[in-house]
BARO-421614 format. One record per residue (C-alpha): z, x, y; residue in one letter. Coordinates in steps of 0.2 Angstrom, whole numbers, plus 5000, padded with zeros to 4 digits. Layout:
! residues N
<pt c3="Z" c1="X" c2="Y" rest="A"/>
...
***
This chain:
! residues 128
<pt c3="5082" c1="4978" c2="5006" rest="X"/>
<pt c3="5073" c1="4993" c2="4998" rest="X"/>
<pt c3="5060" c1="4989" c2="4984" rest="X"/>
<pt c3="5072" c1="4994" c2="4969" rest="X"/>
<pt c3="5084" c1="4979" c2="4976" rest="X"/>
<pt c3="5069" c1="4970" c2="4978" rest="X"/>
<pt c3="5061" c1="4975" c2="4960" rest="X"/>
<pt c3="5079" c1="4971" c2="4952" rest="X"/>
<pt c3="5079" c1="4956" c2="4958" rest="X"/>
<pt c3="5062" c1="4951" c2="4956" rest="X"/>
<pt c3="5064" c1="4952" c2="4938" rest="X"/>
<pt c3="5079" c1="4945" c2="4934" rest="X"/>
<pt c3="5071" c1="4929" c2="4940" rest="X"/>
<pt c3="5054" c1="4933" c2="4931" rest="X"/>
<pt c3="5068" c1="4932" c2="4916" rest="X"/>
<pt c3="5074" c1="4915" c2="4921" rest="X"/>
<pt c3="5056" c1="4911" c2="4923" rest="X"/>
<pt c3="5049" c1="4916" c2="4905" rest="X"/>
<pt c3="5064" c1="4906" c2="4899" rest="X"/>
<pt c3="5057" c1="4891" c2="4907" rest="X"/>
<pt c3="5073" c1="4887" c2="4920" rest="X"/>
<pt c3="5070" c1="4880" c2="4935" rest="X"/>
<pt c3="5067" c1="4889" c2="4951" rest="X"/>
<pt c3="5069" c1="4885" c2="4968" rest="X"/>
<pt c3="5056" c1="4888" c2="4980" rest="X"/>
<pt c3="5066" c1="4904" c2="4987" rest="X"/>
<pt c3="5065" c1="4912" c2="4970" rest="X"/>
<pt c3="5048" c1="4908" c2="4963" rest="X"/>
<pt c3="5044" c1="4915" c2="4981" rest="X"/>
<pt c3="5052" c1="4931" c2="4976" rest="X"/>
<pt c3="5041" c1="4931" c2="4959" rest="X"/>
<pt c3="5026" c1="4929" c2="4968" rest="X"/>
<pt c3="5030" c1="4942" c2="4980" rest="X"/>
<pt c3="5032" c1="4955" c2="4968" rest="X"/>
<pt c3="5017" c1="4951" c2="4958" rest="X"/>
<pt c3="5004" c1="4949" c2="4972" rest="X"/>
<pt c3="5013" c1="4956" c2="4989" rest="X"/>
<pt c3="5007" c1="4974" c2="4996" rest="X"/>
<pt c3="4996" c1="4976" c2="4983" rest="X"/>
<pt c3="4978" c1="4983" c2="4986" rest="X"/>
<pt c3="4969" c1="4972" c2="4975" rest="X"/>
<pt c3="4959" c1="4985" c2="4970" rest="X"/>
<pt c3="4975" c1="4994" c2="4962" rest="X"/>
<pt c3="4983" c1="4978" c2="4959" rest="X"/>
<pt c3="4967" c1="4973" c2="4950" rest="X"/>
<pt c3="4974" c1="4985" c2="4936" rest="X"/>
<pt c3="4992" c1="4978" c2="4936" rest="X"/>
<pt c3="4990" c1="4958" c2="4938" rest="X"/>
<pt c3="4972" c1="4954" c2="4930" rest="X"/>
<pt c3="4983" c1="4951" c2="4915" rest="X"/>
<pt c3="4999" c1="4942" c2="4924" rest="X"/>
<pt c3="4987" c1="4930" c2="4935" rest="X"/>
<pt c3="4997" c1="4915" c2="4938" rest="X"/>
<pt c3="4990" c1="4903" c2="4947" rest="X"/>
<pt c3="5005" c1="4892" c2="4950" rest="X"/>
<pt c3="5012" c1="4906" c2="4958" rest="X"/>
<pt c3="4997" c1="4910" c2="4970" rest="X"/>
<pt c3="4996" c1="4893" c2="4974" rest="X"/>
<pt c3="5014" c1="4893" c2="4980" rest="X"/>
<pt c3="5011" c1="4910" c2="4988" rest="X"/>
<pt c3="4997" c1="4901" c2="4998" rest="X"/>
<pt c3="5007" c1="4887" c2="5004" rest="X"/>
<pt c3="5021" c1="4897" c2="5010" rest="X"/>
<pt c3="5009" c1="4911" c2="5020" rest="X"/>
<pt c3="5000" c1="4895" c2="5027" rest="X"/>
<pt c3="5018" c1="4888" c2="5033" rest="X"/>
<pt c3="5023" c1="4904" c2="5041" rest="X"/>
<pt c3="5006" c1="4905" c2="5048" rest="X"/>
<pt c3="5006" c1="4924" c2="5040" rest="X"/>
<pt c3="4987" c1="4925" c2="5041" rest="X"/>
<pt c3="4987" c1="4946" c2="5037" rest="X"/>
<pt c3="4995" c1="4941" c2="5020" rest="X"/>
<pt c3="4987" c1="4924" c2="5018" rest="X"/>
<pt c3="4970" c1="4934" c2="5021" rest="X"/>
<pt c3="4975" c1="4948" c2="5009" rest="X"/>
<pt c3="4979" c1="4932" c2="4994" rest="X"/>
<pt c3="4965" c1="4924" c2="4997" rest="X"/>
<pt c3="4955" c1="4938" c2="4993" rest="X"/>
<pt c3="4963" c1="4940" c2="4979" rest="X"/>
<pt c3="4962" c1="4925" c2="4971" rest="X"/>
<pt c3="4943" c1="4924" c2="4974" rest="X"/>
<pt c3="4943" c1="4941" c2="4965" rest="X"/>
<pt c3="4951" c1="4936" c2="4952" rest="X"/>
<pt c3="4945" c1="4920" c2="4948" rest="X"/>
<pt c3="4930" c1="4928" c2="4943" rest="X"/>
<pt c3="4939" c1="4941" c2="4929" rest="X"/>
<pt c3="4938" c1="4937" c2="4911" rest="X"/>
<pt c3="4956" c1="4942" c2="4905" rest="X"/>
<pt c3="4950" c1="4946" c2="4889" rest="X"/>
<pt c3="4940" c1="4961" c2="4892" rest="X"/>
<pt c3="4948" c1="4978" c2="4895" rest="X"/>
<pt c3="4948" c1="4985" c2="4913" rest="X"/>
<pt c3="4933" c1="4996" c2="4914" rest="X"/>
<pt c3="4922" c1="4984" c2="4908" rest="X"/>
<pt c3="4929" c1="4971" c2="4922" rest="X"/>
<pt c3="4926" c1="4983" c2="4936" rest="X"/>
<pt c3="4908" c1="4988" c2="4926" rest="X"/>
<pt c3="4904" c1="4966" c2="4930" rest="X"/>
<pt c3="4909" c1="4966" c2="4947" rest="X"/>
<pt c3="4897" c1="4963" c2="4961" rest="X"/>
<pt c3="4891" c1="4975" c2="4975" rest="X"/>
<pt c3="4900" c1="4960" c2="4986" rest="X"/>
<pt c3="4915" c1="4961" c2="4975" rest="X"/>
<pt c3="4915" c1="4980" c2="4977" rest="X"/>
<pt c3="4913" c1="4980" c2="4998" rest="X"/>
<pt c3="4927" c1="4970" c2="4998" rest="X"/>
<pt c3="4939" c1="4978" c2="4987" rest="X"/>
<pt c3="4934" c1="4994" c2="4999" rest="X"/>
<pt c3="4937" c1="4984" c2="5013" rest="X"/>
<pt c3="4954" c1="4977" c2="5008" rest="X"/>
<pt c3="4959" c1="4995" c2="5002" rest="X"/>
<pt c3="4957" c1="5004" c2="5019" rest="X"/>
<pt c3="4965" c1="4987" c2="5025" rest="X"/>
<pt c3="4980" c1="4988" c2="5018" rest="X"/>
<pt c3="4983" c1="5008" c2="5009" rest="X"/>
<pt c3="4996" c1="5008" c2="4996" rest="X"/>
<pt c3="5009" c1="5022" c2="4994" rest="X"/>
<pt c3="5020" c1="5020" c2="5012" rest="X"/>
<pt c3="5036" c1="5018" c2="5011" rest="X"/>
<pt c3="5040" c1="5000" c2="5014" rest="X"/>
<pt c3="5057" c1="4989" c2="5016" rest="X"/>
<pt c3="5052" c1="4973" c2="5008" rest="X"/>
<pt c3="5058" c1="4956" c2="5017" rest="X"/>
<pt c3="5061" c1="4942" c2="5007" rest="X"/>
<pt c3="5056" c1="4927" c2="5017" rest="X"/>
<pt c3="5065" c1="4912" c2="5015" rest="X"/>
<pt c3="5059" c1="4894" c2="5015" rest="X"/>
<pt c3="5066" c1="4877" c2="5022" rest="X"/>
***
């Protein structure tokens, strides 16, 4: 599946989401992929801090954890400790103005670890 499959999809049920319908566990895995997967946070910074969804992290987590994916479980986690310290309501600039010399090293470190702009396939991994 090449990402414009992927991103079509992924929105439809972003859709069915916002219109509170239910979801399996195969397509709120989707959802979550889109939002969070292959993105440096340091970019994805810019494009989540707004959508940060817990429910869908915490679902994200359980399913790395299950398929014992520790490269993406590794790049989550970092995420959410990332993000748990953003205040939604400011504007970008002054978020990355507040973050740590900590915070900082590792956004460096998970931007060397996994570079944006390759020309991925994304693989929808499906659940029992």
């Amino acid at each position: 599946m090449h990402y414009e499959e992927f991103e079509q999809l992924a929105l439809q049920l972003t859709e069915k989401y916002d219109r509170d319908e239910p979801l399996t566990d195969n397509e709120k895995l989707i959802i979550s992929q889109y939002i969070y997967e292959d993105y440096v946070p340091s970019d994805g910074f810019l494009l989540t801090y707004l959508n940060f969804n817990p429910e869908l992290l915490d679902f994200l987590i359980r399913t790395y954890t299950v398929l014992e994916d520790q490269d993406n479980l590794d790049l989550v986690n970092s995420f959410v400790k990332i993000s748990k310290k953003v205040n939604r309501e400011e504007d970008y600039s002054t978020i990355l103005a507040n973050l740590s010399q900590e915070d900082e090293e590792l956004l460096e470190e998970l931007d060397q670890a996994f570079p944006m702009g390759e020309d991925i396939e994304y693989t929808i991994h499906l659940t029992k």
